[in-house]
PDB file of N, CA, C and O in Angstrom, chain B, residues numbered from 101:
ATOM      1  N   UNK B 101      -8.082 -11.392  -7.981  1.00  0.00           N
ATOM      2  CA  UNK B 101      -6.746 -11.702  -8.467  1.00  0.00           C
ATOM      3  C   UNK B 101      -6.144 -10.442  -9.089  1.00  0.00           C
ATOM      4  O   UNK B 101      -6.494  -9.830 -10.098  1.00  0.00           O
ATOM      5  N   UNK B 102      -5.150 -10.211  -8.230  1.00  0.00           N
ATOM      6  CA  UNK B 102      -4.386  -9.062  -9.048  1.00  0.00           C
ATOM      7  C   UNK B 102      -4.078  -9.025 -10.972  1.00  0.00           C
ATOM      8  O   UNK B 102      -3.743  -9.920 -11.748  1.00  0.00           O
ATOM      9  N   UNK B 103      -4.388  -7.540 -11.183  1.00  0.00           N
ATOM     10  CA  UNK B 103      -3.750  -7.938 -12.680  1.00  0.00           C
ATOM     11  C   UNK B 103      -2.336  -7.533 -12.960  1.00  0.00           C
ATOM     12  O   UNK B 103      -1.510  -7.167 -12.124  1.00  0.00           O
ATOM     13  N   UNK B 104      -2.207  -7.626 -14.001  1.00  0.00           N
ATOM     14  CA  UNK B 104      -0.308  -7.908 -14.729  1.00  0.00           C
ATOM     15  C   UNK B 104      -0.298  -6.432 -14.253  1.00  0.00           C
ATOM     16  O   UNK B 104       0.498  -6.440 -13.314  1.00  0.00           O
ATOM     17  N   UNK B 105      -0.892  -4.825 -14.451  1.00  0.00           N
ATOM     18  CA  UNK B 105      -0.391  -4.249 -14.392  1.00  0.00           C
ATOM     19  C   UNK B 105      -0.089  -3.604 -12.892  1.00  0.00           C
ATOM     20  O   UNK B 105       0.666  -2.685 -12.574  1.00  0.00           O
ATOM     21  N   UNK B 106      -0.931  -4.403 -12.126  1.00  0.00           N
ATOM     22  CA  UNK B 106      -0.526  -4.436 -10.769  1.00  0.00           C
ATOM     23  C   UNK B 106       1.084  -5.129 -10.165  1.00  0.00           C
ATOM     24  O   UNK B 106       1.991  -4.754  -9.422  1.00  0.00           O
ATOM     25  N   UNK B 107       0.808  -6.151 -10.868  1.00  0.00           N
ATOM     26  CA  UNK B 107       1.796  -7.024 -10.639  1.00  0.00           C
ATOM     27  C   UNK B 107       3.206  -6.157 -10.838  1.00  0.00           C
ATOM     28  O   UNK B 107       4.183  -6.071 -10.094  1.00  0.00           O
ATOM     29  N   UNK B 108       2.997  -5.698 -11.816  1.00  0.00           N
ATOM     30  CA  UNK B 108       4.102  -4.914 -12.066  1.00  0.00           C
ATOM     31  C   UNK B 108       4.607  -3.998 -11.583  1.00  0.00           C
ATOM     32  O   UNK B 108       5.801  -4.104 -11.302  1.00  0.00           O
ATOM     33  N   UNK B 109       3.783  -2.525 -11.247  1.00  0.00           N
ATOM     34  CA  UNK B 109       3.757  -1.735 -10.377  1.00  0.00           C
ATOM     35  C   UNK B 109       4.250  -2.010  -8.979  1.00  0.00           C
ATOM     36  O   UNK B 109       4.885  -1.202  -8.302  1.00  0.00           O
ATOM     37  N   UNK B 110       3.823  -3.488  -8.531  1.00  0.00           N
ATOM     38  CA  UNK B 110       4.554  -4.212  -7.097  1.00  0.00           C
ATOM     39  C   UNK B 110       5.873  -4.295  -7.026  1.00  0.00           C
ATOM     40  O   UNK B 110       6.355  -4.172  -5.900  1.00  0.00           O
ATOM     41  N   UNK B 111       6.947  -4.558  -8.360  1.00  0.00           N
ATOM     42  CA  UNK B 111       7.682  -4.740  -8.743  1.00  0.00           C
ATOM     43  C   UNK B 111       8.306  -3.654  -8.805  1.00  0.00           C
ATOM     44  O   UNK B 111       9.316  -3.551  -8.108  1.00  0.00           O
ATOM     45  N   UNK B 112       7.950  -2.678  -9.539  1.00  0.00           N
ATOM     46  CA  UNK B 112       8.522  -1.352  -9.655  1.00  0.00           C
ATOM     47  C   UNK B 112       8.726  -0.935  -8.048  1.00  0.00           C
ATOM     48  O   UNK B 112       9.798  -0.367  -7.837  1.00  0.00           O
ATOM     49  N   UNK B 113       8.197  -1.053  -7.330  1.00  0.00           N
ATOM     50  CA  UNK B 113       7.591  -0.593  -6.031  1.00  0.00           C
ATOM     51  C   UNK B 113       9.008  -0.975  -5.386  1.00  0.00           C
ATOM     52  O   UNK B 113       9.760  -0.175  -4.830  1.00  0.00           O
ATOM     53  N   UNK B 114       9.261  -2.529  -5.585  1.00  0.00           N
ATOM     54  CA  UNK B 114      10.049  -3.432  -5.014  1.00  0.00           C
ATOM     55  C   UNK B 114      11.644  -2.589  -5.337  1.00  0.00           C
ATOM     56  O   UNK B 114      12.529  -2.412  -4.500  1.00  0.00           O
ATOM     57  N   UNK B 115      11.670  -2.120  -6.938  1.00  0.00           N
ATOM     58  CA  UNK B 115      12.904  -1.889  -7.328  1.00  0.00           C
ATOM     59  C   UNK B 115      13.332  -0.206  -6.982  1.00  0.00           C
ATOM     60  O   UNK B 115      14.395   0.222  -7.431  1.00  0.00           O
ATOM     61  N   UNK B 116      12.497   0.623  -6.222  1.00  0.00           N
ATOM     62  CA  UNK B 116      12.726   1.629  -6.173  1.00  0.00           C
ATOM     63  C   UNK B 116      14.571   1.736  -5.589  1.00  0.00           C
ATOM     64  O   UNK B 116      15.123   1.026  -4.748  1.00  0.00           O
ATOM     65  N   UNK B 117      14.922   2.425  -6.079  1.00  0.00           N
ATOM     66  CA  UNK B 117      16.416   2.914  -5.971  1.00  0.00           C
ATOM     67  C   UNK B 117      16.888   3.594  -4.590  1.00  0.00           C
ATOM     68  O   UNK B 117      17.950   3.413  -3.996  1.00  0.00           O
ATOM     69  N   UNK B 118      15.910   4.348  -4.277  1.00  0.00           N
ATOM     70  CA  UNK B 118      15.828   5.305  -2.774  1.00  0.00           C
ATOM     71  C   UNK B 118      14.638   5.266  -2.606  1.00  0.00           C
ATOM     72  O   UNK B 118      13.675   5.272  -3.374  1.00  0.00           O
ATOM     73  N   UNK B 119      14.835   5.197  -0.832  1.00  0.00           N
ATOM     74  CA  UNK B 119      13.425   4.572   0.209  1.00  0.00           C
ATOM     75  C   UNK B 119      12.658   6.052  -0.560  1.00  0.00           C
ATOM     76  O   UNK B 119      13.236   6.720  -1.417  1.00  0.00           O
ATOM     77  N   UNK B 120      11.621   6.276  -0.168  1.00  0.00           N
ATOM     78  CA  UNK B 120      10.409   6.714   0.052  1.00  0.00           C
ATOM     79  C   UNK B 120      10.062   7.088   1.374  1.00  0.00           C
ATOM     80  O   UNK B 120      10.051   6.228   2.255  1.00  0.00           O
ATOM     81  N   UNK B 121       9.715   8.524   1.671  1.00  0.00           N
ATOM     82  CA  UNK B 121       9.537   8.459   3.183  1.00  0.00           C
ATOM     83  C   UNK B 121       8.340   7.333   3.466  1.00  0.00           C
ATOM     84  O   UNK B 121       7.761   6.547   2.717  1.00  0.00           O
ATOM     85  N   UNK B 122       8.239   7.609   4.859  1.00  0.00           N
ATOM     86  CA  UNK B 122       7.590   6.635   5.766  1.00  0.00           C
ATOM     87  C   UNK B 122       6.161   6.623   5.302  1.00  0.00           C
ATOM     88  O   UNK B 122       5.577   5.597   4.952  1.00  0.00           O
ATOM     89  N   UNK B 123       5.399   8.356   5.330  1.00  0.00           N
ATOM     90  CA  UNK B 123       4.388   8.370   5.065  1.00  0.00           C
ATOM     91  C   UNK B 123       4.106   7.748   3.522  1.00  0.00           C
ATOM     92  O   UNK B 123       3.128   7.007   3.422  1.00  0.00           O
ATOM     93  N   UNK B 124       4.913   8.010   2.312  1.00  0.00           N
ATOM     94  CA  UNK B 124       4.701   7.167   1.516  1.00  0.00           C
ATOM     95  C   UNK B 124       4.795   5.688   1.346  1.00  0.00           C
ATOM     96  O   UNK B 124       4.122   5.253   0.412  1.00  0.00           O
ATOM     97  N   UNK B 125       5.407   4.907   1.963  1.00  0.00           N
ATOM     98  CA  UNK B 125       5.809   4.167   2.181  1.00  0.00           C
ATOM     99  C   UNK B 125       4.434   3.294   3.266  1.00  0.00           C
ATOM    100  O   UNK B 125       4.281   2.077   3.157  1.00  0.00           O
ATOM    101  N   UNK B 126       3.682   4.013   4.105  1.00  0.00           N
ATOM    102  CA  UNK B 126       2.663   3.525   4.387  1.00  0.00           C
ATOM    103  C   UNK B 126       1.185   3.705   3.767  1.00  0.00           C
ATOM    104  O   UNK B 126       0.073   3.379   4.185  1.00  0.00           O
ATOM    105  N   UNK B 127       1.690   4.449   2.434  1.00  0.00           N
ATOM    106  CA  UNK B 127       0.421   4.328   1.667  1.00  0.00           C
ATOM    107  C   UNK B 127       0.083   3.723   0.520  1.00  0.00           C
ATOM    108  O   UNK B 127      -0.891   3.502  -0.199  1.00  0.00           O
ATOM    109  N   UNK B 128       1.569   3.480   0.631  1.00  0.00           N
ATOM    110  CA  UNK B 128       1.961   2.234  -0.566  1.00  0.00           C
ATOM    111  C   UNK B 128       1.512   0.710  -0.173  1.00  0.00           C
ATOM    112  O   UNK B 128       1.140  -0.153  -0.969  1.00  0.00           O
ATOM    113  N   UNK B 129       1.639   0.584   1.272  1.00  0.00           N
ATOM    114  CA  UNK B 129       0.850  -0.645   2.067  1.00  0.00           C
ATOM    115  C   UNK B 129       0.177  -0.531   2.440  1.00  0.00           C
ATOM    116  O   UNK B 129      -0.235  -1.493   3.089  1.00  0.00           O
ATOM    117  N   UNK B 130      -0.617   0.689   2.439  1.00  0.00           N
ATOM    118  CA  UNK B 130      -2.500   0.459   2.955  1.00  0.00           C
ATOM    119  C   UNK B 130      -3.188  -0.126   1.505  1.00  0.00           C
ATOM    120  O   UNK B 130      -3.993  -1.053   1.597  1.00  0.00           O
ATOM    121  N   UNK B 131      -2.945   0.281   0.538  1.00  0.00           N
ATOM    122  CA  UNK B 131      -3.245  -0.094  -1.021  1.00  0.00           C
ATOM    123  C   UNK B 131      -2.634  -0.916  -1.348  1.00  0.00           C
ATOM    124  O   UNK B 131      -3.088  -1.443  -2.364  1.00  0.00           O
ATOM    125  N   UNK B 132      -1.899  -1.275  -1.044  1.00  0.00           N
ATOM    126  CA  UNK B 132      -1.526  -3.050  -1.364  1.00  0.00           C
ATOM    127  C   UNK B 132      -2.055  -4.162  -0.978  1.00  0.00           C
ATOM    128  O   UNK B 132      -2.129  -5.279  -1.492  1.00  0.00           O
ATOM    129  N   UNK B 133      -2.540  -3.560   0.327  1.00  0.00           N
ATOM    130  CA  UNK B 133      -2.896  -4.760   1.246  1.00  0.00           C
ATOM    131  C   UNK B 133      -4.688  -4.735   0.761  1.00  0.00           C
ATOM    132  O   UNK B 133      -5.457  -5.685   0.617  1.00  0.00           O
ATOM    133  N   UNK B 134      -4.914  -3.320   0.605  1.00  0.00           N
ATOM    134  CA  UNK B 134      -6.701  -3.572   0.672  1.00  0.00           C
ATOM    135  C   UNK B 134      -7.126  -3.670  -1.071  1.00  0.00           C
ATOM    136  O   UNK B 134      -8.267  -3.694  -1.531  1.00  0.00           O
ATOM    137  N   UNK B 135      -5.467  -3.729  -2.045  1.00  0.00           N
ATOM    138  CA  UNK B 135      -5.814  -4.431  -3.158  1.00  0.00           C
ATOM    139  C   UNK B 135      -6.351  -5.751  -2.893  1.00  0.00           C
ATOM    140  O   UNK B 135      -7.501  -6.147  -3.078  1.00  0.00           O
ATOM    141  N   UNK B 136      -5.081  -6.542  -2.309  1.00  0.00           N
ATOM    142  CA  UNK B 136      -4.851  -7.980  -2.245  1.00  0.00           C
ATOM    143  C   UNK B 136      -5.849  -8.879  -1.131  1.00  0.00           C
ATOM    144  O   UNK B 136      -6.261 -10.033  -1.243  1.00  0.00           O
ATOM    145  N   UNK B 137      -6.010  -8.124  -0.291  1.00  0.00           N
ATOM    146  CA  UNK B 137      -6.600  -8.552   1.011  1.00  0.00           C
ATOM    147  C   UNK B 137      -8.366  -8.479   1.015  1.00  0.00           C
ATOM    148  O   UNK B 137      -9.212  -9.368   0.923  1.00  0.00           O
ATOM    149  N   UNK B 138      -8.480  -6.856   1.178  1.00  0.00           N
ATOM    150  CA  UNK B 138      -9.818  -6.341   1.282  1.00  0.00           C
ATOM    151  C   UNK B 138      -9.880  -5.433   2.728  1.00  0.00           C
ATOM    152  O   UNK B 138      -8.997  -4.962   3.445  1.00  0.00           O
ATOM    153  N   UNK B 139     -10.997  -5.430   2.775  1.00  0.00           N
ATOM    154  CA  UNK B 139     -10.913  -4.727   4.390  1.00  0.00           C
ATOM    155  C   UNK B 139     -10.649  -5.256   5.443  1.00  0.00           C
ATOM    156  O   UNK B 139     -11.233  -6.279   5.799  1.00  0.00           O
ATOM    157  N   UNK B 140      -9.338  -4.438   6.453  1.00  0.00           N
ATOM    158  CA  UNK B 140      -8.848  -4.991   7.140  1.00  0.00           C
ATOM    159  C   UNK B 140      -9.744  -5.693   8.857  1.00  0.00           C
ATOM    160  O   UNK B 140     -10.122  -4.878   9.699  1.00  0.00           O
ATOM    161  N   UNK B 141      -9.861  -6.633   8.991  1.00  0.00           N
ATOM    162  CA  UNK B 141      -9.913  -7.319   9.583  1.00  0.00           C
ATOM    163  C   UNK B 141      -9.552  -7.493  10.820  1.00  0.00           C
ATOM    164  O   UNK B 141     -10.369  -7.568  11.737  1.00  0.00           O
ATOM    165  N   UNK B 142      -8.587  -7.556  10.937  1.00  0.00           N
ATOM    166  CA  UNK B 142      -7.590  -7.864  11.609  1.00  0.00           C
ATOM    167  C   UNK B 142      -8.013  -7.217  13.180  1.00  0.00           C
ATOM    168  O   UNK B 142      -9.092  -6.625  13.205  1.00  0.00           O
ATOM    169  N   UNK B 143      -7.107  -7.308  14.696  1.00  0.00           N
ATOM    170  CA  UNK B 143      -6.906  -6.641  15.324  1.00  0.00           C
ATOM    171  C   UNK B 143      -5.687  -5.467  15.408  1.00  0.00           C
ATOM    172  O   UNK B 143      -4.509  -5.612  15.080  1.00  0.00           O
ATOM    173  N   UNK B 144      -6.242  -4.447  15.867  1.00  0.00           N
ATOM    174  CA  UNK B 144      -5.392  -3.838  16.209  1.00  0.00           C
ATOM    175  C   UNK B 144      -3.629  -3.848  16.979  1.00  0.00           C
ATOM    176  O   UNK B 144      -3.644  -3.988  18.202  1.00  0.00           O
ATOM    177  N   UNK B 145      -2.853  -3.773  16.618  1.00  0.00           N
ATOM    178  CA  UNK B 145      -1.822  -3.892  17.504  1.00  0.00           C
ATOM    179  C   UNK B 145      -1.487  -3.706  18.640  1.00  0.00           C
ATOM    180  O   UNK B 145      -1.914  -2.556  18.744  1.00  0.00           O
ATOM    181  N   UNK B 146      -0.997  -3.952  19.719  1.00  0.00           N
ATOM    182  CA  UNK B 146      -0.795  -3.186  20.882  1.00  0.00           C
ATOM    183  C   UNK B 146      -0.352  -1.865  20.752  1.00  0.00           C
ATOM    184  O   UNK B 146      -0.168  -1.250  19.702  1.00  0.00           O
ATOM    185  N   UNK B 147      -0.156  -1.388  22.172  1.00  0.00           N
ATOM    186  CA  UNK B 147       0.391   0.084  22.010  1.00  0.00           C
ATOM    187  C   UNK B 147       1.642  -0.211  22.231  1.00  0.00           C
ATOM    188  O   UNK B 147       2.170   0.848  22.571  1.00  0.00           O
ATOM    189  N   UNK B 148       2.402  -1.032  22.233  1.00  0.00           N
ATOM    190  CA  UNK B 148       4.086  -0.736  21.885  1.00  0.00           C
ATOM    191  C   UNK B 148       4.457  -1.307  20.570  1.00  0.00           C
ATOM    192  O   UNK B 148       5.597  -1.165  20.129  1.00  0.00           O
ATOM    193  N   UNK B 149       3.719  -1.819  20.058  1.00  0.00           N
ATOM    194  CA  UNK B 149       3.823  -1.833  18.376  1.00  0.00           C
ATOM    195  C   UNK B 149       3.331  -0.649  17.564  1.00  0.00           C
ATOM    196  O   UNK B 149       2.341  -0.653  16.832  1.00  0.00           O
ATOM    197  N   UNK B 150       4.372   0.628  17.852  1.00  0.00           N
ATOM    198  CA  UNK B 150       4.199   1.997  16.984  1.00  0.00           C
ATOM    199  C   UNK B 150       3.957   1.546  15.586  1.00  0.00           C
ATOM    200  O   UNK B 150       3.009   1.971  14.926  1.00  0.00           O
ATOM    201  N   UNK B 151       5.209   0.295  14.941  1.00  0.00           N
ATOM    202  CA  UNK B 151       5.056   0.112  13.600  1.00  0.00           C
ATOM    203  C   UNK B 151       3.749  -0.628  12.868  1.00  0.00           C
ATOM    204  O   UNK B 151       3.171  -0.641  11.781  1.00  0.00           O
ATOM    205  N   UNK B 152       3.680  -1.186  14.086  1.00  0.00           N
ATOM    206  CA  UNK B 152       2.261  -2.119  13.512  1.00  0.00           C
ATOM    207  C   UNK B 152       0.782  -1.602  13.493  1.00  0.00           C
ATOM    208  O   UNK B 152      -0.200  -2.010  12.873  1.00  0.00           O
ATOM    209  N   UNK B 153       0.982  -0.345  14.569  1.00  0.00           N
ATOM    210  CA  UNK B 153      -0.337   0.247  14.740  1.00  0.00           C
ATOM    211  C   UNK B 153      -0.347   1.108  13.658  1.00  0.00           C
ATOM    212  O   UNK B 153      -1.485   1.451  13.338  1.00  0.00           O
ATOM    213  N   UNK B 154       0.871   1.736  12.749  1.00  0.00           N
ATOM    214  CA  UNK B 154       0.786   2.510  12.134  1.00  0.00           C
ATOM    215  C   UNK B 154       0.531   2.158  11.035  1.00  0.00           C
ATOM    216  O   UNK B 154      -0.366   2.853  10.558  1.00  0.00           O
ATOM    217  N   UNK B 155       1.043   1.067  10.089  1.00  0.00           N
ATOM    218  CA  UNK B 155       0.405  -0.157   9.299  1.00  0.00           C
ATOM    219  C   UNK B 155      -0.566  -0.359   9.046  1.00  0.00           C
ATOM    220  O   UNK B 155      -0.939  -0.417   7.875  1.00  0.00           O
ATOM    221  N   UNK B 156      -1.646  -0.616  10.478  1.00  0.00           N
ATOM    222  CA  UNK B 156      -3.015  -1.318  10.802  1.00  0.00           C
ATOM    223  C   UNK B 156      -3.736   0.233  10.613  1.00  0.00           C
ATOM    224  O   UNK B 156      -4.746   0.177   9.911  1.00  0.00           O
ATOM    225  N   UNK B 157      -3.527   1.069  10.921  1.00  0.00           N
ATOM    226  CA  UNK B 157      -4.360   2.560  10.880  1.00  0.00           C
ATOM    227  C   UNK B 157      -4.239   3.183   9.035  1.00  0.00           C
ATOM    228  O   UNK B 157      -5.171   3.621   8.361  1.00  0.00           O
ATOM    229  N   UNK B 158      -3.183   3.062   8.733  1.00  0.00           N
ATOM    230  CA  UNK B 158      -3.064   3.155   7.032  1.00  0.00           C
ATOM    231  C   UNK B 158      -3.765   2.206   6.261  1.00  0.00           C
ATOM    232  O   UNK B 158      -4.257   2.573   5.194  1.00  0.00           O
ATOM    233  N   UNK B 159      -3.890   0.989   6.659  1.00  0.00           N
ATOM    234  CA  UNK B 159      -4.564   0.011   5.925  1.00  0.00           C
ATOM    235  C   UNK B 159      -6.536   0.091   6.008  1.00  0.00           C
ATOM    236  O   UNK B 159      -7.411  -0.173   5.184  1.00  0.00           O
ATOM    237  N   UNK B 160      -6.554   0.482   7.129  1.00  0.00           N
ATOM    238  CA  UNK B 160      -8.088   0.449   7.731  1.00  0.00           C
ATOM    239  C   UNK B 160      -8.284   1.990   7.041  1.00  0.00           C
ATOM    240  O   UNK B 160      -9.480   2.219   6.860  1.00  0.00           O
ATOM    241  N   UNK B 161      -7.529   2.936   6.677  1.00  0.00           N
ATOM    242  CA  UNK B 161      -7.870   3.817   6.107  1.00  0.00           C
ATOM    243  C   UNK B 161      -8.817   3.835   4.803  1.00  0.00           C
ATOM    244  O   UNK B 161      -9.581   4.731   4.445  1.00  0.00           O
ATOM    245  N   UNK B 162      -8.581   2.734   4.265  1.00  0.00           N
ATOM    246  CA  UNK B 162      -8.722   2.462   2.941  1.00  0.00           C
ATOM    247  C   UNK B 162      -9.976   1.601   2.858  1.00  0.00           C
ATOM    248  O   UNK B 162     -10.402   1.024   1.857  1.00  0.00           O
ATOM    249  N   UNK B 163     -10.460   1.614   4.008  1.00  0.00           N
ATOM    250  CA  UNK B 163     -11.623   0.647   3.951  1.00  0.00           C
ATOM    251  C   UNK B 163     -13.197   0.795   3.284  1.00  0.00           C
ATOM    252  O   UNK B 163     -14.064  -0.078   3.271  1.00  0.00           O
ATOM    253  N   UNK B 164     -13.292   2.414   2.644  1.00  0.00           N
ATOM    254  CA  UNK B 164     -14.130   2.577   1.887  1.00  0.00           C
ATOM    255  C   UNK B 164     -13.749   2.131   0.084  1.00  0.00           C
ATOM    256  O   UNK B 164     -14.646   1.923  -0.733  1.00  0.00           O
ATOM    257  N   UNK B 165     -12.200   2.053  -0.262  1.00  0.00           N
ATOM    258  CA  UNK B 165     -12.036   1.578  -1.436  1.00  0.00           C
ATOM    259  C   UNK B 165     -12.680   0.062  -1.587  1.00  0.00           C
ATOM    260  O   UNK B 165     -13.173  -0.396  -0.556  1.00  0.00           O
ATOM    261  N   UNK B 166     -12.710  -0.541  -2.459  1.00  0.00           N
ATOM    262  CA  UNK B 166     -13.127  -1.432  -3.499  1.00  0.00           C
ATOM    263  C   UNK B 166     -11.303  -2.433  -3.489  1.00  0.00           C
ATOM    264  O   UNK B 166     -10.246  -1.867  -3.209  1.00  0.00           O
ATOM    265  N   UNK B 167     -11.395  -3.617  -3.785  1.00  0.00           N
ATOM    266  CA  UNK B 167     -10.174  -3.996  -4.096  1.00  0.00           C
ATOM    267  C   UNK B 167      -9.879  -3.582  -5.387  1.00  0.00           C
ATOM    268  O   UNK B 167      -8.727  -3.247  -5.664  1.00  0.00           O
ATOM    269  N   UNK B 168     -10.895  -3.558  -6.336  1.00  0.00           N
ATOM    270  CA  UNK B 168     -10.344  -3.105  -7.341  1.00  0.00           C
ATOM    271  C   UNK B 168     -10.471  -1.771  -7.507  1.00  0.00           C
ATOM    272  O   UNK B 168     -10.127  -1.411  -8.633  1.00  0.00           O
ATOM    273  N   UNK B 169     -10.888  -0.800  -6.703  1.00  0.00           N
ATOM    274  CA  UNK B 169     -10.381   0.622  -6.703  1.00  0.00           C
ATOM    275  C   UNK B 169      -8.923   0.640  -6.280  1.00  0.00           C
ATOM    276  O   UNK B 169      -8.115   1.402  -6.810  1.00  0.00           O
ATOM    277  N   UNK B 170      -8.620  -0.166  -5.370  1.00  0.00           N
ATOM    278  CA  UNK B 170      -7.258   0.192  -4.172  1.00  0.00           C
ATOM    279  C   UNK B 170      -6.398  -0.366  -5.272  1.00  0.00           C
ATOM    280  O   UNK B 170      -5.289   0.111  -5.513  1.00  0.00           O
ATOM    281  N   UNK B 171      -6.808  -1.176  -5.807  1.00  0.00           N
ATOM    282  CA  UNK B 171      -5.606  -1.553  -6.989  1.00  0.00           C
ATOM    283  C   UNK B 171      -5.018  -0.669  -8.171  1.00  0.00           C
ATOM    284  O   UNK B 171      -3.856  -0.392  -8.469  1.00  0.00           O
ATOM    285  N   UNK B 172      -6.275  -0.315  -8.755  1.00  0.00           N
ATOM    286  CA  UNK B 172      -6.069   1.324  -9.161  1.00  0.00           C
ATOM    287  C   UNK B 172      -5.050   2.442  -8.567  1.00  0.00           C
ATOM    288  O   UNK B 172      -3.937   2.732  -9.006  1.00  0.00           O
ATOM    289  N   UNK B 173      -5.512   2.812  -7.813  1.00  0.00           N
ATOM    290  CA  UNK B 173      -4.588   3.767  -6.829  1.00  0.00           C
ATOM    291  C   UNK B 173      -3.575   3.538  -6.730  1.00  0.00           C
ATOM    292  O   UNK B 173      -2.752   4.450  -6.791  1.00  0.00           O
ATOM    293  N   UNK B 174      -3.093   1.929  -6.489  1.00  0.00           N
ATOM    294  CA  UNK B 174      -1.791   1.504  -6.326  1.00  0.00           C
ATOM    295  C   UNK B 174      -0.816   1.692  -7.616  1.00  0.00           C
ATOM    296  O   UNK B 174       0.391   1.933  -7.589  1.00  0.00           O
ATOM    297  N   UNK B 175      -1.499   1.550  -8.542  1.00  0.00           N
ATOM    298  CA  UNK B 175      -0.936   1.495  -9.981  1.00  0.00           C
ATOM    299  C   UNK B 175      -0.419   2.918  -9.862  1.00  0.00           C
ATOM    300  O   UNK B 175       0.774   3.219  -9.882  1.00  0.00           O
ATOM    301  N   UNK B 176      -1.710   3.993  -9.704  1.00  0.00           N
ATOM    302  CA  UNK B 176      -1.225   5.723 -10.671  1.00  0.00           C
ATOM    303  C   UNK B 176      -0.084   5.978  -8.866  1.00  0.00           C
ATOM    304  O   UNK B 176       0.875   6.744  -8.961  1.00  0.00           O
ATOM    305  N   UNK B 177      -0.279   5.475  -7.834  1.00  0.00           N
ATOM    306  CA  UNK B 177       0.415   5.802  -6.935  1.00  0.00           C
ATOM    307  C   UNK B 177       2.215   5.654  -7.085  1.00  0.00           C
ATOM    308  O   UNK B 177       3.073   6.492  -6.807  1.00  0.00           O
ATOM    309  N   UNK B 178       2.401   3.951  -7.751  1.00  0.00           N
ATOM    310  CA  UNK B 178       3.716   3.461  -7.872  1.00  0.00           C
ATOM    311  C   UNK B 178       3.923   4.468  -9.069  1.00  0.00           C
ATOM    312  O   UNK B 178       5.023   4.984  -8.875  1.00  0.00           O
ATOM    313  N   UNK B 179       3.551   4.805  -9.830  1.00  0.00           N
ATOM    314  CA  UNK B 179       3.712   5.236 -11.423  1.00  0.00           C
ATOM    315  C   UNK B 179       4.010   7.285 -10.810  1.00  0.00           C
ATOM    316  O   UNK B 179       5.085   7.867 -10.959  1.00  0.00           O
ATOM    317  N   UNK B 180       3.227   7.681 -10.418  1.00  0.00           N
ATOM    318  CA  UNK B 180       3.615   9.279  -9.446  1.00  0.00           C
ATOM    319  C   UNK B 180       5.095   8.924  -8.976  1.00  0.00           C
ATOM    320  O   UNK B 180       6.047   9.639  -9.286  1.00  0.00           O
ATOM    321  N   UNK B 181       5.278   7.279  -7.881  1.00  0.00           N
ATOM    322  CA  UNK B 181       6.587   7.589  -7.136  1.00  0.00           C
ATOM    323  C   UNK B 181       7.986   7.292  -7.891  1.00  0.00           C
ATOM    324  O   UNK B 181       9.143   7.613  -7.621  1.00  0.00           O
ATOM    325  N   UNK B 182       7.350   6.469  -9.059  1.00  0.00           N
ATOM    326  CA  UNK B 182       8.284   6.365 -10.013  1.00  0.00           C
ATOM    327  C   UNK B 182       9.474   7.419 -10.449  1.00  0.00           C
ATOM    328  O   UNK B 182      10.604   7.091 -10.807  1.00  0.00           O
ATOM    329  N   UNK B 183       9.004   8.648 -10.345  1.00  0.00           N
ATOM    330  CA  UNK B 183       9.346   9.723 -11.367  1.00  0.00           C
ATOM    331  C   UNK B 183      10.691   9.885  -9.904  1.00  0.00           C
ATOM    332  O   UNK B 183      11.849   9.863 -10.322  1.00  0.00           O
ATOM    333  N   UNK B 184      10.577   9.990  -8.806  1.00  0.00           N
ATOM    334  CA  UNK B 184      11.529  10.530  -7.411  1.00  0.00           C
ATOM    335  C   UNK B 184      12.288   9.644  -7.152  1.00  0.00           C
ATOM    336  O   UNK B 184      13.428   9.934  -6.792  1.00  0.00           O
ATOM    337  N   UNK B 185      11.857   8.228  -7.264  1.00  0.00           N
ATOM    338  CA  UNK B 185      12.460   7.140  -6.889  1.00  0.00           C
ATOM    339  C   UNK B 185      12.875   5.725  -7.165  1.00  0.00           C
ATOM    340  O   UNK B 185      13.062   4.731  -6.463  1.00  0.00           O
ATOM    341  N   UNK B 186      12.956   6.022  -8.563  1.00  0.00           N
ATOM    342  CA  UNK B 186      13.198   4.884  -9.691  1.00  0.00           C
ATOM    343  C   UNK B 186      14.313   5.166 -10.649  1.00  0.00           C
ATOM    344  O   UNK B 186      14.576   4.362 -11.544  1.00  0.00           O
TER     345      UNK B 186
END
């Protein structure tokens, strides 16, 4: 179960003012997901799902973290993008 200061950080995440490039923006959802989720599972996307394969390859990145490491990360990660984009 996520904690409050996760929760929050999701939030912050949510309220950013200006996007975040892409690459941040997919590392913000590989650590979200392998907070909340764990290791990804899942199948792979096809090959005309660029967005989904790129998603599924950021998320599986993370598959040596811990949920509660990746939750970590997510925290000092939103709190770094804070300062550019909040």
């Amino acid at each position: 179960m996520p904690s409050a200061a996760f929760d929050t950080a999701a939030a912050d995440a949510k309220a950013f003012t200006k996007k975040p490039s892409d690459a941040q923006l997919l590392e913000l959802y590989a650590l979200f997901k392998q907070a909340t989720v764990g290791v990804n599972e899942t199948v792979r996307p096809g090959f005309l799902d660029l967005a989904g394969k790129a998603k599924w390859d950021a998320w599986t990145s993370k598959k040596e973290l811990t949920p509660a490491q990746a939750e970590a990360a997510y925290i000092a990660y939103v709190a770094e993008l804070k300062k550019d984009f909040a």
